[in-house]
N, C-alpha and C positions, 0 to 999 in steps of 0.2 A: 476314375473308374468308369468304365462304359455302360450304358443304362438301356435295357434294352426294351421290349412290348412282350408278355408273355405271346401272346397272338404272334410276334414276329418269330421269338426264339423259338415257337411250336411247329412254323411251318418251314425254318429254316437249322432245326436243331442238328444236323450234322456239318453244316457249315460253324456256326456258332463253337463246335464241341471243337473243331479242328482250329480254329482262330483262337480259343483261348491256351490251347499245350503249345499251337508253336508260338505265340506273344506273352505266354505266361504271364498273363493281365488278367483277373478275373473279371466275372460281368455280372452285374446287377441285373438280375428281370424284374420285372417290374409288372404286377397285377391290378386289378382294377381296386382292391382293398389293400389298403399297404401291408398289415400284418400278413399277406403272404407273399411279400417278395421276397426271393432266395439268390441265391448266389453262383453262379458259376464257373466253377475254376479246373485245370488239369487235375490229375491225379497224382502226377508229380507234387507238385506246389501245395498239395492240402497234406500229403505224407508229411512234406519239407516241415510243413508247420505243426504239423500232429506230434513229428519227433524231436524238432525244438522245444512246444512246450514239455515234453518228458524230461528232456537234458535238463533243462532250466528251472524244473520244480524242483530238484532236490542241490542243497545248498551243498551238500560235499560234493557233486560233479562241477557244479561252477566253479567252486573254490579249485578242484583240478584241473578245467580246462584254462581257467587265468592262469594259476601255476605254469603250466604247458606252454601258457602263449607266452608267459615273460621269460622262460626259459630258449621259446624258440628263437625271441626278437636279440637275446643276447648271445 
């Protein structure tokens, strides 16, 4: 994952925003005290993972979507 300088990503945060949706790579920034470095990513790719974790905490949609996939693969 790419690591970035808050100072860089501040003076460059519309390049930055546009580099992480089209590489869907998120990016580290990085501050001079680490408990506040934060992370960077599309809006795409944080939905993507906001509504896998939802599908995948409840055990009777996993047990559906396995069902689903062994039925599709056969």
């Amino acid at each position: 994952m790419e690591v970035e300088s808050y100072s860089n990503v501040k003076n460059n945060l519309k390049f930055f925003m546009k580099k992480v949706n089209k590489e869907h790579k998120p990016m580290i920034i990085m501050s001079e005290d680490a408990k506040d470095d934060c992370i960077l990513m599309s809006k795409t790719d944080y939905n993507n993972i906001i509504e896998n974790t939802y599908i995948r905490s409840s055990q009777a949609n996993v047990k559906h979507i396995m069902k689903s996939w062994k039925h599709l693969k056969e």
